[in-house]
C-alpha positions in Angstrom: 56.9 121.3 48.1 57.9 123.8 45.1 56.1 126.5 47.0 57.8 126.3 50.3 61.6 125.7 48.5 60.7 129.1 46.6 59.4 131.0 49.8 62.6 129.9 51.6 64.9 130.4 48.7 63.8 134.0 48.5 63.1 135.1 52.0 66.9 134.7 52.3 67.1 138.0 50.1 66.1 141.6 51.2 64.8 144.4 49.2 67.0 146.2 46.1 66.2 149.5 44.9 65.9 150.3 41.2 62.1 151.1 40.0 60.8 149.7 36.5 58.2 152.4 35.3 56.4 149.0 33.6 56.9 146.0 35.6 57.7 142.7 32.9 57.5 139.1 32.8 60.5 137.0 33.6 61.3 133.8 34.9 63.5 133.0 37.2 65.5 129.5 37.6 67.8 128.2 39.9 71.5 126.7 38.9 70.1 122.7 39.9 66.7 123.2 37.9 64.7 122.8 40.8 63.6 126.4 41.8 61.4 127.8 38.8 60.0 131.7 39.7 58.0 133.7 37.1 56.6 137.1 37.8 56.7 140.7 37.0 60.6 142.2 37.4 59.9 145.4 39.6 63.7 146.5 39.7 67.1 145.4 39.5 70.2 146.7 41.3 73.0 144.9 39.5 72.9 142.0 42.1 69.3 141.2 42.7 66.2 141.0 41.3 62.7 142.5 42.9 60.1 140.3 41.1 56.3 140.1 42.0 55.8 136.9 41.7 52.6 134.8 43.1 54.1 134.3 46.2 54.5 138.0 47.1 57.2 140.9 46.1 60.3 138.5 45.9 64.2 139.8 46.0 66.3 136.8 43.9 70.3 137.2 44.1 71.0 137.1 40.5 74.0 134.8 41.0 72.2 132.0 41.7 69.5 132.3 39.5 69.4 132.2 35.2 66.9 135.2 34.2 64.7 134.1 30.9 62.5 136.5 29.2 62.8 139.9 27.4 62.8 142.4 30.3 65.8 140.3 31.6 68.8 142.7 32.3 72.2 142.5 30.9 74.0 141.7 33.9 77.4 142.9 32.3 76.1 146.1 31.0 73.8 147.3 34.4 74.8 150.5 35.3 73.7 151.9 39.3 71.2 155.0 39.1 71.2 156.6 42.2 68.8 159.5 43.2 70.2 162.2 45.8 68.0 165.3 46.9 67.8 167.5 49.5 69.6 170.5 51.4 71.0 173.4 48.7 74.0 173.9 50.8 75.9 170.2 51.4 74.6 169.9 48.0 76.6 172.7 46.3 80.6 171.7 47.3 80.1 168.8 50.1 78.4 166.4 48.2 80.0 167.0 44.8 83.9 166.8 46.9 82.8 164.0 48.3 81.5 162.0 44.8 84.4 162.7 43.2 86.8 161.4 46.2 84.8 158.1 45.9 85.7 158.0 42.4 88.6 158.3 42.7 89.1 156.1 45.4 87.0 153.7 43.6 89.3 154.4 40.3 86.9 156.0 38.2 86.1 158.5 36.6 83.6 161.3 37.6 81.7 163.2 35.1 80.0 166.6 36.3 76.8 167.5 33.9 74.6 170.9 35.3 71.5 170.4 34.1 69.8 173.6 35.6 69.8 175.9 38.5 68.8 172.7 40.8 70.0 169.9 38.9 73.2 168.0 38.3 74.4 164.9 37.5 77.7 162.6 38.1 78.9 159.4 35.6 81.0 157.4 37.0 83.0 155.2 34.5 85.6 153.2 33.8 88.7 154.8 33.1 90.1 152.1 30.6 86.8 151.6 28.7 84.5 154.8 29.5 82.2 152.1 30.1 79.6 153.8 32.8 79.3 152.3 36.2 77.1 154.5 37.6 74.7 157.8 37.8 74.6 159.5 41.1 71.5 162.2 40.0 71.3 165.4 42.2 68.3 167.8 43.1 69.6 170.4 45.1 66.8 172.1 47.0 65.8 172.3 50.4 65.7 169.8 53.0 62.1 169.6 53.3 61.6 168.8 49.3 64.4 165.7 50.2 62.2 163.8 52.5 59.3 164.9 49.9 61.1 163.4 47.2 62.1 160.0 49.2 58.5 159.4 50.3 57.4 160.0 46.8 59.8 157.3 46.1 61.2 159.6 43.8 65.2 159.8 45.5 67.3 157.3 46.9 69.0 159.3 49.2 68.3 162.4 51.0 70.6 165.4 52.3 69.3 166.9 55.4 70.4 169.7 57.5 68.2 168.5 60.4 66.7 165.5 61.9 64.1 163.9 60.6 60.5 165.1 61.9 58.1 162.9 63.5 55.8 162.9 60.8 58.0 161.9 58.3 59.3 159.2 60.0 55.8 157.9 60.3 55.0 159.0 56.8 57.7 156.6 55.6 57.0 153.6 57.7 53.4 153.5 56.1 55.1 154.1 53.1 57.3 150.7 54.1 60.7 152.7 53.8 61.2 151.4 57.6 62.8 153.5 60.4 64.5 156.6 59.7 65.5 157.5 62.7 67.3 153.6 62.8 71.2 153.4 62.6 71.3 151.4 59.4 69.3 154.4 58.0 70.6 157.8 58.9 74.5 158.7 59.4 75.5 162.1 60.4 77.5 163.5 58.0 79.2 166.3 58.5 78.6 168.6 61.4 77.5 172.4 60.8 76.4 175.2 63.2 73.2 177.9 63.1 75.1 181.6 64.5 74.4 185.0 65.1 75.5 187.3 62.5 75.6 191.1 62.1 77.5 193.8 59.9 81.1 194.0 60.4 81.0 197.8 62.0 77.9 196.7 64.3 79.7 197.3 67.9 77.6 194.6 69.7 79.5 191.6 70.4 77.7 189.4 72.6 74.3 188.3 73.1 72.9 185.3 75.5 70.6 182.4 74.4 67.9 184.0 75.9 67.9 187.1 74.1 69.0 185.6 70.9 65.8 183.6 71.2 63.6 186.5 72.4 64.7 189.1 69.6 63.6 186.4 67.0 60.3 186.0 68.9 59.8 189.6 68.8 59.8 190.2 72.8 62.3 192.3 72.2 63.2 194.7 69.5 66.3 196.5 70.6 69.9 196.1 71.3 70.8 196.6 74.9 73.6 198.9 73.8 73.1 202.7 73.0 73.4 201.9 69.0 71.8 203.1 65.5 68.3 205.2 64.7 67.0 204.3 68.3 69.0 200.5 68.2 66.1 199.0 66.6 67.0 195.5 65.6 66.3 194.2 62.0 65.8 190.2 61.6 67.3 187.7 58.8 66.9 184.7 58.6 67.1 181.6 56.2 63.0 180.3 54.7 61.3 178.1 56.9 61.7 175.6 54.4 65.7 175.1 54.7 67.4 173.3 57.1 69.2 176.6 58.3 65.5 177.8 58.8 64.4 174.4 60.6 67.5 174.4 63.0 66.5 178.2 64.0 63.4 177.1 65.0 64.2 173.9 66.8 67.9 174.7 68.5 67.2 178.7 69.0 63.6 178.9 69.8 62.3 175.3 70.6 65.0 175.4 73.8 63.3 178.7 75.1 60.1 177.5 74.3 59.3 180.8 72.0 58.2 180.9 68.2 59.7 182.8 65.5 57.9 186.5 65.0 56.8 187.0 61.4 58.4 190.2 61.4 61.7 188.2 59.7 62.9 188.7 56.4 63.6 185.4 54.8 65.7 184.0 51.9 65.6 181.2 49.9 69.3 180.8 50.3 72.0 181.5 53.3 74.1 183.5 51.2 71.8 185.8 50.3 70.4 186.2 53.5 74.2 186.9 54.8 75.1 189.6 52.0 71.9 191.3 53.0 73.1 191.3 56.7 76.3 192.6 56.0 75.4 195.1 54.4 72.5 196.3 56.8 74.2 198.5 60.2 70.7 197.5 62.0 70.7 193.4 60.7 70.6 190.3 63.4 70.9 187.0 60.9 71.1 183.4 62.3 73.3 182.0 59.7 75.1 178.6 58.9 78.7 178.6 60.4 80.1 177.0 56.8 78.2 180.1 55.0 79.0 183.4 57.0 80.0 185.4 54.1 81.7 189.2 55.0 79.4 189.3 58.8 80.7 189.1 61.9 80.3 186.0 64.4 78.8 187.3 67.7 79.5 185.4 71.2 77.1 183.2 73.2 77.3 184.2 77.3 75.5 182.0 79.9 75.7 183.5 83.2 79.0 183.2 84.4 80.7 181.3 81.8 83.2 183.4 79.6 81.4 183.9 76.5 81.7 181.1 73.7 82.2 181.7 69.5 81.3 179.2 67.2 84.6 177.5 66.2 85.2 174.4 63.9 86.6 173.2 67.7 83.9 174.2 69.8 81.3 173.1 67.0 83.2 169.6 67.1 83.1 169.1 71.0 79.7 170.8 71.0 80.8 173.1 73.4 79.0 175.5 71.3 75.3 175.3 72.1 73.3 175.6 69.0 75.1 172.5 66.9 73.2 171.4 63.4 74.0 167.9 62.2 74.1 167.4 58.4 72.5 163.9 57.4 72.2 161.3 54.9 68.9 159.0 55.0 68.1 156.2 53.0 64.9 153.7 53.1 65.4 150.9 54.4 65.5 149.3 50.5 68.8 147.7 48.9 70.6 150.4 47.5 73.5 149.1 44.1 76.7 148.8 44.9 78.0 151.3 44.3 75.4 154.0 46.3 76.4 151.2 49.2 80.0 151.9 48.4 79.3 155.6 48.5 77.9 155.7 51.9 79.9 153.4 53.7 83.5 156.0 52.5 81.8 158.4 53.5 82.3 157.5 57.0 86.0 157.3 56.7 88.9 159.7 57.4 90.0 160.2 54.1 86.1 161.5 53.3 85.9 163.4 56.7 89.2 165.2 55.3 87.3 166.5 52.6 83.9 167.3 54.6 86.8 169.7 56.3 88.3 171.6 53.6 84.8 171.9 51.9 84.3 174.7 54.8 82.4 172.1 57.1 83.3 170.3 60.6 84.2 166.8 60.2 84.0 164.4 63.1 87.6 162.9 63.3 88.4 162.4 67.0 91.0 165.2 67.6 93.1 166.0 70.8 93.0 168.9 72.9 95.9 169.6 75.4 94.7 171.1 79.0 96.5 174.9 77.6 94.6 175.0 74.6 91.1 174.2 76.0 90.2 178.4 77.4 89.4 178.8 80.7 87.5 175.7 81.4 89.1 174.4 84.6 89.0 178.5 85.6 84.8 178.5 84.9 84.7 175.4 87.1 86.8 176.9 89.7 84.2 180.6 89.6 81.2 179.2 89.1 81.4 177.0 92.1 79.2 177.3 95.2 78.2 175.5 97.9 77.1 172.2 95.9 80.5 171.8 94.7 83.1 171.5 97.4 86.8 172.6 96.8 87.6 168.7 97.2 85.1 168.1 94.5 87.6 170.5 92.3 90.4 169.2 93.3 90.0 165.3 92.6 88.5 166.8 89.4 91.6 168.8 88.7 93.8 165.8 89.6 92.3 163.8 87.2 92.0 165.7 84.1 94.7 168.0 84.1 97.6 165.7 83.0 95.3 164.2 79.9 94.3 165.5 76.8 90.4 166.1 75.9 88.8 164.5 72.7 86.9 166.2 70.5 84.4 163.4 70.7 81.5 164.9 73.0 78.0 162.7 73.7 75.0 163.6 74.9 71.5 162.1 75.5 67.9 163.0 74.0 65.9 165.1 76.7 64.7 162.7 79.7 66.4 159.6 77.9 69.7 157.9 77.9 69.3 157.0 74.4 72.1 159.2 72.2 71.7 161.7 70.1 72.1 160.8 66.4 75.3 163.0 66.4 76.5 161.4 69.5 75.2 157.8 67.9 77.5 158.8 64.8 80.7 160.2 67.3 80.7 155.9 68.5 81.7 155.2 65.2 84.2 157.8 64.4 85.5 157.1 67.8 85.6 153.4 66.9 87.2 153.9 64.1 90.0 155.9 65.4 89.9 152.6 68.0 90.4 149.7 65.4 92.9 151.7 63.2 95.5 151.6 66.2 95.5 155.8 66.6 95.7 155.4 70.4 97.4 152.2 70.9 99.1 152.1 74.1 97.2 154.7 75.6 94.6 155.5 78.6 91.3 156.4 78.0 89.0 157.7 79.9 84.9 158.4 80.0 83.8 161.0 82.0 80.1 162.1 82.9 78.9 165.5 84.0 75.6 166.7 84.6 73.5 169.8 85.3 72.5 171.5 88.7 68.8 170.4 88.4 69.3 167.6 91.1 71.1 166.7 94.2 74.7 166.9 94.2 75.3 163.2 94.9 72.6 161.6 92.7 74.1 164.1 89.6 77.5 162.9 90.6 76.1 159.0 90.3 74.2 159.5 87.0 77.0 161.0 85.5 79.2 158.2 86.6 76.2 155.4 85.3 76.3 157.3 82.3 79.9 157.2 81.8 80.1 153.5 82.3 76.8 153.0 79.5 79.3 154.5 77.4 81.9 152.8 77.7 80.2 149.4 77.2 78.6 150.6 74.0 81.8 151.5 72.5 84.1 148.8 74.0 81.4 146.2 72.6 81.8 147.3 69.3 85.8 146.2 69.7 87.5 143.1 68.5 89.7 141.6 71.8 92.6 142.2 69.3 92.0 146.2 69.4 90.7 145.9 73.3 93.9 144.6 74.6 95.9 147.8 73.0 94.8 150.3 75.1 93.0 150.7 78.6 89.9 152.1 80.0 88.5 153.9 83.0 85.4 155.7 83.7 84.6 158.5 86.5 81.6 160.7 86.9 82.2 164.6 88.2 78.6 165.5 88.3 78.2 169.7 87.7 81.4 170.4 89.1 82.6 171.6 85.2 79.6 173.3 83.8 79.7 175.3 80.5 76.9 177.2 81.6 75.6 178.6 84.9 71.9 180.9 83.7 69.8 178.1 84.8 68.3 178.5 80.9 67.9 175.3 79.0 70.5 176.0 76.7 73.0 175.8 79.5 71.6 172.7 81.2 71.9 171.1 77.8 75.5 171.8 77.9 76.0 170.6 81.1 74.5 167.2 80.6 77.0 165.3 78.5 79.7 162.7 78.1 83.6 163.2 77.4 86.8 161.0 76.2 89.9 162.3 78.2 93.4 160.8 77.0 97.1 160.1 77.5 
């Protein structure tokens, strides 16, 4: 009987996340008597215990339990140790902005120590007593050495300027750090962008996709403008280790199906690799939009669509093609309170503010009016031909013109209609913005649009399905209080408002997506 009361007592626990070097005997009892646990403590988080106990690894919530035995923890002296590694760059103002905001949100205070070149750490304590609370420890490296250190089980959190890869995702569930790709264990962050950068006198100003992906490969090797010692173009990039690097690779060259040349020069960090474009007449860098030093920004064209610049706007819509989500991952272990705490503000406006005025775009659901939003409705209007019909444009035009855009864009993994973990993020910003009331007494409405790789009509009807998916996702997430505040429609305009008309598969990613019109 004792051995089923225990099993059931603890399988109503889940898994904390402090590691003893030495595990040590304790024994754990519960308030009645009746419940009597001894085993090895593995780790404690301030709330629960991780014991290996004969019944399996155990995970006790210390409140109802008394803890005997000399490797018990002081329960009023625990303090949270929490290990964060990863990406250089949201590691060297984001991250340290966004610690100290939680502390003082949290009213603490925040200690900076630099330990080295890649190391530095932040005590939070107590105003009143200087009694610590917690230890967020940083290693500032690459994104690559992040997920390294987390399947080592050496960090607790990792910063990550890409997605996760395949491998490590199956790397960590042998390792029994769960899903990484799942919801409860990734969160976009922040938003970021990889762009073409040259010298500020370099006359070129505009380059497509396609040739942005083919000079990297090496197909080509010139600018197609009379320019320079024979226009011979000079690569820079970030290292193939950094997540500026990774999102080259995978958002540049992985959509035109072409691999990097190895005639690049590299650099361990985006600044450096920016100073050494700007100061190079002949230099093509792809650089981080949050790092682009003294270069200039050059403009993406697709076909007939007016060329696009990165923007924090058109970053934020995703208007602009080659977007880079910044991430936090976690294993699917408990985490202390306080690293809980931590992640769950970092989701909220007042955090997002600061993502912003660290130099990176935050995901706060913003409104664009039909003047401020380019030559959109003018691209839909040129680049139609005979798929779209003029009464296709105008029951468009009719319906978007008096509302307001979102910022909030979505958009599907290739061949799925699963999100995008940006787009999976973008449903809880928007939900947010939902619950707090922000557009109380408005109309909202979802609207679909799809690429020209189909029939007109069945694109029409998947981007109207699509639409409605949508809405149901987001709506279901919404008490009735916050439902019956505002209403809801849903239409689907299939390619009759594309953002880019090459055919290339840049563009058709563009086209395929999911928008929040207002008023």
């Amino acid at each position: 009987m004792r051995l089923r009361r225990a099993a059931v007592f603890a399988a109503l626990f889940i898994c904390c996340t402090l590691r003893f070097a030495v595990a040590q005997d304790v024994t754990l009892t519960s308030q009645d008597g009746g419940i009597v646990l001894s085993g090895d403590l593995l780790g404690f988080d301030g709330e629960f215990y991780r014991v290996d106990t004969i019944y399996g690894e155990l995970t006790i919530d210390s409140a109802g339990v008394t803890c005997t035995g000399s490797a018990c923890p002081d329960l009023q002296a625990f303090v949270a140790d929490i290990s964060i590694s990863g990406s250089a760059l949201m590691g060297a103002v984001m991250m340290p902005a966004l610690v100290e905001a939680y502390a003082r949100q949290s009213s603490l205070d925040a200690t900076r120590e630099n330990l080295d070149a890649s190391h530095y750490t932040y005590t939070l304590s107590d105003p009143e007593t200087g009694r610590p609370a917690g230890i967020f420890r940083f290693r500032v490296t690459t994104t690559d050495e992040g997920f390294a250190d987390l399947l080592a089980n050496e960090a607790d959190i990792v910063m990550a300027q890409r997605g996760v890869r395949p491998d490590e995702v199956a790397r960590a569930l042998e390792a029994g750090m769960g899903d990484l790709t799942s919801e409860k264990q990734s969160k976009v962050l922040a938003l970021d962008a990889v762009v073409p950068v040259v010298a500020p006198g370099n006359p070129v100003m505009v380059l497509t996709p396609g040739d942005l992906a083919q000079l990297f490969a090496g197909t080509k090797t010139h600018w197609q403008v009379p320019y320079g010692a024979g226009g011979r173009v000079v690569l820079y990039a970030a290292s193939p280790g950094s997540g500026v690097g990774q999102a080259l690779a995978d958002e540049v060259m992985g959509s035109e199906g072409l691999e990097l040349s190895a005639d690049i020069r590299t650099f361990a960090s985006n600044s450096d690799m920016v100073a050494a474009v700007a100061e190079d007449p002949h230099g093509l860098g792809l650089a981080a939009f949050s790092g682009t030093g003294d270069t200039k920004l050059l403009r993406l064209a697709a076909g007939c669509i007016r060329p696009i610049q990165a923007t924090r706007r058109a970053i934020k819509t995703g208007d602009y093609p080659y977007t880079a989500p910044m991430f936090l991952y976690q294993p699917a272990r408990r985490l202390p309170k306080l690293a809980r705490g931590f992640l769950s503000f970092v989701n909220e406006p007042a955090a997002q503010l600061v993502i912003r005025r660290s130099g990176f775009v935050d995901q706060t659901p913003e409104e664009i009016s039909p003047d401020d939003q380019g030559s959109r409705f003018a691209n839909a209007i040129t680049s139609a031909g005979k798929r779209i019909s003029l009464a296709d444009l105008q029951r468009m035009v009719q319906v978007l013109a008096p509302m307001n855009r979102l910022t909030t864009t979505f958009r599907t993994e290739p061949g799925t209609s699963d999100l995008t973990a940006r787009s999976r993020g973008a449903v809880l910003h928007l939900v947010q913005a939902l619950k707090s009331g922000r557009f109380d007494g408005r109309e909202l409405l979802f609207a679909g649009f799809s690429d020209a790789s189909g029939a007109t009509l069945a694109g029409q009807s998947a981007s109207l399905r699509a639409a409605e998916r949508l809405s149901e996702m987001v709506l279901e997430q919404l008490p009735a209080t916050a439902l019956a505040r505002f209403t809801v429609r849903v239409d689907g305009f299939g390619e009759a408002m594309p953002m880019g008309c090459d055919g290339s598969p840049a563009a058709r990613k563009a086209n395929q997506r999911l928008e929040v019109w207002i008023r």
